[in-house]
C-alpha positions as CSV (number, residue, x, y, z in Angstrom):
1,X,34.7,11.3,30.5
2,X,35.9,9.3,33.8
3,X,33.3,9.9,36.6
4,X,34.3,9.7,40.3
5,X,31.0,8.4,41.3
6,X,30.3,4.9,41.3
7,X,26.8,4.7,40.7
8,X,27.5,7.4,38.0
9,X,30.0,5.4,36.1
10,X,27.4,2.2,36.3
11,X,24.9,4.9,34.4
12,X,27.3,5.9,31.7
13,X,27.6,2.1,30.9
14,X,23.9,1.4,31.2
15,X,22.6,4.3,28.6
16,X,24.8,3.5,25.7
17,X,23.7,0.2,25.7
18,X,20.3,0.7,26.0
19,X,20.1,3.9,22.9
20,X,22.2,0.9,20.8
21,X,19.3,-1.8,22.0
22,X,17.0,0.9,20.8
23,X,18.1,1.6,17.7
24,X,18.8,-2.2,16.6
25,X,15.2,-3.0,17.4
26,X,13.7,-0.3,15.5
27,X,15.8,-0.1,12.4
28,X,15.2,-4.1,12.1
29,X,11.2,-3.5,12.9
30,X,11.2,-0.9,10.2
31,X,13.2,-2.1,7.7
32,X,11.9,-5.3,7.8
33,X,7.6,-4.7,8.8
34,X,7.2,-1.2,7.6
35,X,9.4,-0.1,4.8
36,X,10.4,-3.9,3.0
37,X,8.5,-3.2,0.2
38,X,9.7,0.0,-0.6
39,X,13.0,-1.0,-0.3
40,X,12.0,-4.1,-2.6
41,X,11.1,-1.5,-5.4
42,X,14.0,0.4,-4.9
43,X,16.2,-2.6,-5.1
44,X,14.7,-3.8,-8.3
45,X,14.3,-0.6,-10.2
46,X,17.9,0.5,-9.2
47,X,19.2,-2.6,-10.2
48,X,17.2,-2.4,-13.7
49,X,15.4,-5.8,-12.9
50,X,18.4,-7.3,-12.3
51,X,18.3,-8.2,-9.0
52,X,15.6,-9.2,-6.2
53,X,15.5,-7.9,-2.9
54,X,15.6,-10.6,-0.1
55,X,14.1,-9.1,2.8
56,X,15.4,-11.1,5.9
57,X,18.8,-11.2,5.1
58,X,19.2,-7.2,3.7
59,X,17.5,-6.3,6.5
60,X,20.1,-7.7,8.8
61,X,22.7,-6.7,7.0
62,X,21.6,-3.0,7.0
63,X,21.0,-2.7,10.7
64,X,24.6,-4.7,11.5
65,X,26.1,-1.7,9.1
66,X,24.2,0.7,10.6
67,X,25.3,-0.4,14.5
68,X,28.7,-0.6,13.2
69,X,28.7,3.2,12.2
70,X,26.8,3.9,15.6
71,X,29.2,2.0,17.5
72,X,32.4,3.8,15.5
73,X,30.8,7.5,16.0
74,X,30.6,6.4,20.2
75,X,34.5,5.9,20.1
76,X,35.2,9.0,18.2
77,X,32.4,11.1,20.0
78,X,33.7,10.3,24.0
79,X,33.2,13.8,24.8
80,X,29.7,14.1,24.4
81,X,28.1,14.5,28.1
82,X,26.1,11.6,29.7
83,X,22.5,13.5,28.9
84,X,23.4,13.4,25.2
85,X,25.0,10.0,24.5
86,X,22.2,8.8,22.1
87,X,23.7,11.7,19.8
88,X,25.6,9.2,18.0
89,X,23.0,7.2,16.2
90,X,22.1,10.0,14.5
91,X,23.7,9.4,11.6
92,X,23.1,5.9,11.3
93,X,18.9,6.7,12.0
94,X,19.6,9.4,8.9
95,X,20.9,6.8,6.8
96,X,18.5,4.6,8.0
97,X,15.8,7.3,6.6
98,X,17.5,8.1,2.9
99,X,17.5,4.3,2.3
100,X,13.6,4.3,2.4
101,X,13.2,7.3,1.3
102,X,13.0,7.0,-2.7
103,X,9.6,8.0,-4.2
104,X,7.7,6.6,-7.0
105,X,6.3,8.8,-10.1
106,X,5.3,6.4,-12.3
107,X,3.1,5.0,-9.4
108,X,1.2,8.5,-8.6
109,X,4.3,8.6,-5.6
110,X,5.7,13.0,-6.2
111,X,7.8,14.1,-3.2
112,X,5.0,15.3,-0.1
113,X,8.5,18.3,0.4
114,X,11.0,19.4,-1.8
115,X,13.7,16.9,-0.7
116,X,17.0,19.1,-0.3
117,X,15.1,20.7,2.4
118,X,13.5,17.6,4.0
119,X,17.3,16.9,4.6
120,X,19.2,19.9,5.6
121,X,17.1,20.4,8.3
122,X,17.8,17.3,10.2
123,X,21.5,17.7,9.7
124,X,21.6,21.2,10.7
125,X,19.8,20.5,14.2
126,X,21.8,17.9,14.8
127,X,25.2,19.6,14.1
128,X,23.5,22.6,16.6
129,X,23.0,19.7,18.9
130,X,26.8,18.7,18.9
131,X,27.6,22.1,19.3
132,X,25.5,22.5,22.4
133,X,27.2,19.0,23.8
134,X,30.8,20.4,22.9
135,X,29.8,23.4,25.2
136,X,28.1,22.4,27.9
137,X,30.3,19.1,29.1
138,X,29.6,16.7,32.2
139,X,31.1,17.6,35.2
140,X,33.4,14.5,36.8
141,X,31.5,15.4,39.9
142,X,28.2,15.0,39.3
143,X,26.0,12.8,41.6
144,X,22.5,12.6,39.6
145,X,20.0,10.0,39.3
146,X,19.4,7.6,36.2
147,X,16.7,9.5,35.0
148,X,18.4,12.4,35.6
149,X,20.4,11.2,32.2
150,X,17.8,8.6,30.6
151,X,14.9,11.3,29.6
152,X,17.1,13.8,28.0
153,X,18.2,10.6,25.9
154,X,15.0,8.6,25.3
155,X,14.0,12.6,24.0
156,X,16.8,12.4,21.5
157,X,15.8,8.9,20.3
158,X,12.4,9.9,20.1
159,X,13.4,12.8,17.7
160,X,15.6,10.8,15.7
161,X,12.7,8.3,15.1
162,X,10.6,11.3,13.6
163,X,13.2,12.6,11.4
164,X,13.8,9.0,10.3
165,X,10.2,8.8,9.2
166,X,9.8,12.5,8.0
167,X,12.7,11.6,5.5
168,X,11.4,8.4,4.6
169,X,9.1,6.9,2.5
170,X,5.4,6.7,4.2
171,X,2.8,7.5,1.2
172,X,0.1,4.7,2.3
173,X,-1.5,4.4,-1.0
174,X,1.6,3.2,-2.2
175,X,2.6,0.8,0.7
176,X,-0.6,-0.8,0.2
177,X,0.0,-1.2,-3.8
178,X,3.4,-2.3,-3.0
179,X,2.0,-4.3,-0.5
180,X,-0.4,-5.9,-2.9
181,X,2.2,-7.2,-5.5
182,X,4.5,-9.1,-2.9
183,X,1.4,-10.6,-1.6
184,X,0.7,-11.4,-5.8
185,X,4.5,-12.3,-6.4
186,X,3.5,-15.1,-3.0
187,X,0.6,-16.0,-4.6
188,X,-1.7,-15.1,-1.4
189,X,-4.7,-13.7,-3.3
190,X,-7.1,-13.5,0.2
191,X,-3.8,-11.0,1.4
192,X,-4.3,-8.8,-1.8
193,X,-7.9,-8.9,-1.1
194,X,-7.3,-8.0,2.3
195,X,-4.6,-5.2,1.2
196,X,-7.5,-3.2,-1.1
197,X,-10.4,-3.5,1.4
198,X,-10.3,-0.5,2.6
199,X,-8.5,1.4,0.4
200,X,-10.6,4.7,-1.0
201,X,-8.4,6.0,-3.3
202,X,-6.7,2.9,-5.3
203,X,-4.2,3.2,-7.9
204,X,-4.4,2.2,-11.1
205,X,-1.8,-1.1,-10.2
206,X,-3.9,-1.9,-7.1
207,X,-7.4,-2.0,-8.8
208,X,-5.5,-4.5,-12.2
209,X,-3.9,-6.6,-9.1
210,X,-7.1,-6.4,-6.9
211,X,-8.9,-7.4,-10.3
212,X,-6.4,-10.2,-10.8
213,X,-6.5,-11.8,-7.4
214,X,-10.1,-12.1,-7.3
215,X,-9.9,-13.8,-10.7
216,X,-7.5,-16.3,-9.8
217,X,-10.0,-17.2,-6.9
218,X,-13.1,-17.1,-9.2
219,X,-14.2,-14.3,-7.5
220,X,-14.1,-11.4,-10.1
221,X,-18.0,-11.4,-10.6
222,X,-18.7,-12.2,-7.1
223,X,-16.9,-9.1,-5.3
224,X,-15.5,-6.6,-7.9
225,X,-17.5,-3.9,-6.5
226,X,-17.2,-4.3,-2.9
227,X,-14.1,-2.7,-3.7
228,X,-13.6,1.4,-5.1
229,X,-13.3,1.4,-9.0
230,X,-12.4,4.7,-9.4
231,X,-11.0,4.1,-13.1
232,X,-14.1,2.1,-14.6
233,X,-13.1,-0.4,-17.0
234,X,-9.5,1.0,-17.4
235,X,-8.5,-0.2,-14.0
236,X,-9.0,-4.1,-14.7
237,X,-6.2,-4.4,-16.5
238,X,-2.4,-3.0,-16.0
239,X,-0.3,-0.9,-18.3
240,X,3.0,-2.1,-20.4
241,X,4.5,0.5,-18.1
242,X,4.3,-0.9,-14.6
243,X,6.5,-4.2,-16.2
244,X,9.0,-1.6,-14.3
245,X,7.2,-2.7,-10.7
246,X,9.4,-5.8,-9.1
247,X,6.4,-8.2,-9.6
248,X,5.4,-8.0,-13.4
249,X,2.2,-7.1,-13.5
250,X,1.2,-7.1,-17.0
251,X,3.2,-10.7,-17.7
252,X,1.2,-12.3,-14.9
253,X,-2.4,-10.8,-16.3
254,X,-1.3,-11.5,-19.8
255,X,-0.5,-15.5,-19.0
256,X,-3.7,-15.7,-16.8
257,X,-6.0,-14.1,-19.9
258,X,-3.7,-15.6,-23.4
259,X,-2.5,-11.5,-24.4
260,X,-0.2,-9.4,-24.4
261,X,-1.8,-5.5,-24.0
262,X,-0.4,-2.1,-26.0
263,X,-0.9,0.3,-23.4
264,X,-2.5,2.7,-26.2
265,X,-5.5,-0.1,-26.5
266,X,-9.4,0.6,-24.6
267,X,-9.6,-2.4,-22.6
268,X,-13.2,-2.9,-23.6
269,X,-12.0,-3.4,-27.0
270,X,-9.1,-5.2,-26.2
271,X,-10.9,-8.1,-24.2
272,X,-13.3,-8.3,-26.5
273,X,-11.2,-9.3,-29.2
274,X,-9.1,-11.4,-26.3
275,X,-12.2,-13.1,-25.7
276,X,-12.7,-14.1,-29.4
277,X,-9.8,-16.1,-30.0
278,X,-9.9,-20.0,-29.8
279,X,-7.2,-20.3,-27.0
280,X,-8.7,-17.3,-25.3
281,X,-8.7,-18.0,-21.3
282,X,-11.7,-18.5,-19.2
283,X,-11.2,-15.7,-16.9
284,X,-11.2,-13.3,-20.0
285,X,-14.8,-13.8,-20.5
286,X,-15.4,-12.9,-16.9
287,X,-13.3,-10.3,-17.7
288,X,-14.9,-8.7,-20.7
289,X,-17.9,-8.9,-18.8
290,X,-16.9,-7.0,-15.9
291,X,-15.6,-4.3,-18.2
292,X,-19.1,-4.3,-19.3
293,X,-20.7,-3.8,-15.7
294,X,-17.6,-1.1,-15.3
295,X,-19.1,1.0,-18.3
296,X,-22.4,0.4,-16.9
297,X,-23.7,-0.8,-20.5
298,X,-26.1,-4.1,-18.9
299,X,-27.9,-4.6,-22.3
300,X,-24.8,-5.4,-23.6
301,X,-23.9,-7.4,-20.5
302,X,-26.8,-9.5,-20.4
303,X,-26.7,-10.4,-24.1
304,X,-23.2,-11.5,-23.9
305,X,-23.4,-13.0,-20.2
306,X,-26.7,-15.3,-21.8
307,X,-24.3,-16.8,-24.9
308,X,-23.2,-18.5,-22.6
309,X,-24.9,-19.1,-18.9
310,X,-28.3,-19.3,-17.9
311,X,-30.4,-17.1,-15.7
312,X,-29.5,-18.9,-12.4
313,X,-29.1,-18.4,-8.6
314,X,-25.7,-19.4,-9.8
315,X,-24.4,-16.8,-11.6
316,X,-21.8,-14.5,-9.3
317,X,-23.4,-12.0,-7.4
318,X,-22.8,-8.9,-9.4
319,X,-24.0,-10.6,-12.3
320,X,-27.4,-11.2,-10.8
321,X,-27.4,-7.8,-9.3
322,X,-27.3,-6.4,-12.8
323,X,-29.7,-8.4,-14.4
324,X,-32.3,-7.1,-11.6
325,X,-31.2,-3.8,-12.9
326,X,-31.5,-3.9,-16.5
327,X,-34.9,-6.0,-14.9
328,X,-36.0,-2.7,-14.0
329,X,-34.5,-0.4,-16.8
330,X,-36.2,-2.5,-19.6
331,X,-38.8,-4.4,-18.5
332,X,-40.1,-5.3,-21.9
333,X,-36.7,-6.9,-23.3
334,X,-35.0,-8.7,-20.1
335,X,-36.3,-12.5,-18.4
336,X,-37.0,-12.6,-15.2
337,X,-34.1,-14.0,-12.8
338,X,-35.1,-16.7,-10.5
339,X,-33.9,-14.8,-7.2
340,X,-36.4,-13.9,-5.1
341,X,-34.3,-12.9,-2.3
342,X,-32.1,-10.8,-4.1
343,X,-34.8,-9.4,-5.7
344,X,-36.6,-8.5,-2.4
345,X,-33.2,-6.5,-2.0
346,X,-33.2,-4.5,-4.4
347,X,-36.2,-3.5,-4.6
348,X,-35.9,-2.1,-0.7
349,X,-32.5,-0.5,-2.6
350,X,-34.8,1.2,-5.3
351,X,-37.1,2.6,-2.4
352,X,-34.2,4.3,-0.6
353,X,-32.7,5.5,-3.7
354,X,-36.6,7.2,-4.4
355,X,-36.8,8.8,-1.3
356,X,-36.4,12.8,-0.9
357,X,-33.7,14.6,-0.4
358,X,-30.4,16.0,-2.1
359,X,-28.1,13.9,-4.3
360,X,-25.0,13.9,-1.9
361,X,-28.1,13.0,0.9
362,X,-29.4,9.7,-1.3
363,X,-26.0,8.7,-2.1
364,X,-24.7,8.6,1.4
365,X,-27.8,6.6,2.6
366,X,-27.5,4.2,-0.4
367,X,-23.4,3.9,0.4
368,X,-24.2,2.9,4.1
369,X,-27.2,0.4,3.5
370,X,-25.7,-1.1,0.2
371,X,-22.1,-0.4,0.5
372,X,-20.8,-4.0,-1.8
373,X,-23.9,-4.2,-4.5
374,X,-23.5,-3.6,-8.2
375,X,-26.4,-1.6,-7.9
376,X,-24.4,1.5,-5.8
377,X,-21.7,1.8,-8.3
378,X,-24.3,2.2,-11.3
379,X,-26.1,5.0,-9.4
380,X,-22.9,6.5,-7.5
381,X,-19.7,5.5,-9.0
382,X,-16.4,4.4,-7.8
């Protein structure tokens, strides 16, 4: 469309420009900050572990494509009125959805929406949307102002942004787990720490990499439960399974402990027998004795943890929490620990947990005064 208008004509330039600036900054911002680990997963399982995803340099490469395809559909789509010019990077903010938006069974990922429908009904509004453009065109006379044609098309872009994410990928428990093994596959344990703190509802692959990372800091008997174990002992160690994820779980567990698991073995069992073995790791110890607290058996605990420490202010935290506990469940059979501080604390944990009221009621008062102890899991769980 040729406008008579100067000022108009300056317009027409200005808003294609600024939808394409739009678009490049977003699909680069998502690609690379919001979806990269997705697409990381996607990459490896679709290339059967073949190949590794290289975040930086896909990412540019996908939004240059995806200009490209914007740019083409602005030559071929001339006759589009001035209020509707951002209509062309449709497509390319469609495409930009389907290639984030594969989902993950094996991780506890199903579909939220059936998916034929999830994509039908972007396309169809946007091929009403070209019909409405092809019937209504600009008149070579008009004399509007720059909003008069920006709002209609920062709308557009706005709704193309939506359907980009309602297509996509954007299950947060699985961002975070995905999160959690590139931070592993970097090495930065504190990030994978960081990743699960807040996290209520873990997956099974984030509590066996939460459980690693604090291991590989020395912190697995220190912190454990300042973090939801919804899976008790099971959750410390991964499954043969997730070897499918693009950072191999069970290979990196299995060098750090001396094994290599069955998925169809308890885990008690298994690190106890792990722990046996001459060449058995240090950290499987810590391990087995974690499972231990996990099952909530402290007998057992405290007769293996004293094979081999002594009752110290220098045992991990959790491990001095549950001595104070089986302290106080069998006063008769267990030593006193030489923590008089810690002591001091739970016994003001023992007198809230003895006050009146209704189990959900003592719970909730327990969870907000002792939210991190070993002591809360044992009574509450998770």
């Amino acid at each position: 469309m040729q406008y008579s208008h100067p000022q108009i004509r300056q317009i027409a330039r200005r808003i294609p420009i600024l939808c394409a600036l739009y678009f490049v900054l977003f699909a680069f911002g998502y690609l690379l900050l919001l979806q990269c680990d997705v697409l990381a997963q996607t990459h490896f399982a679709l290339s059967q572990g073949q190949a590794y995803y290289q975040p930086l340099p896909a990412t540019i490469l996908s939004t240059l494509l995806l200009f490209l395809l914007g740019l083409l559909l602005s030559r071929l789509l001339t006759w589009l009125p001035l209020r509707l010019k951002a209509a062309v990077w449709f497509p390319s903010f469609f495409l930009l959805g389907l290639l984030t938006s594969w989902h993950f069974p094996s991780l506890g990922d199903p579909a939220a929406l059936p998916r034929w429908p999830r994509l039908l009904l972007p396309v169809g509004l946007y091929l009403l949307l070209l019909v409405l453009g092809r019937l209504h065109s600009d008149s070579s006379k008009e004399r509007d102002t720059f909003s008069t044609y920006a709002w209609p098309n920062a709308l557009l872009l706005v709704l193309f942004t939506c359907a980009t994410v309602v297509v996509s990928n954007t299950d947060a428990s699985l961002h975070r787990t995905l999160r959690a093994l590139r931070q592993l596959s970097q090495r930065d344990y504190a990030a994978v720490l960081q990743t699960a703190r807040y996290e209520t509802s873990p997956s099974p692959q984030l509590t066996a990499s939460l459980a690693y990372a604090l291991s590989k800091q020395g912190l697995l008997g220190e912190r454990l439960f300042a973090y939801a174990q919804p899976y008790g002992s099971e959750g410390l160690l991964p499954h043969l399974a997730d070897s499918t994820l693009f950072f191999d779980l069970p290979r990196a567990v299995g060098a750090h402990l001396g094994y290599r698991r069955g998925d169809h073995t308890p885990v008690p069992l298994f690190l106890e027998a792990v722990a046996r073995r001459p060449n058995a790791q240090p950290a499987a110890r810590h391990y087995r004795l974690c499972a231990l607290l996990l099952q909530r058996r402290t007998s057992d605990f405290r007769h293996l943890l004293l094979q081999g420490d002594t009752l110290s202010v220098a045992l991990p935290l959790h491990y001095r929490e549950a001595l104070l506990l089986e302290q106080q469940l069998h006063p008769q059979s267990a030593d006193t620990l030489p923590d008089a501080d810690l002591a001091r604390q739970f016994h003001d944990f023992d007198s809230l947990r003895r006050l009146p009221g209704t189990a959900p009621q003592r719970e909730l008062r327990l969870r907000q005064h002792f939210p991190d102890t070993y002591w809360t899991y044992y009574y509450c769980g998770k």
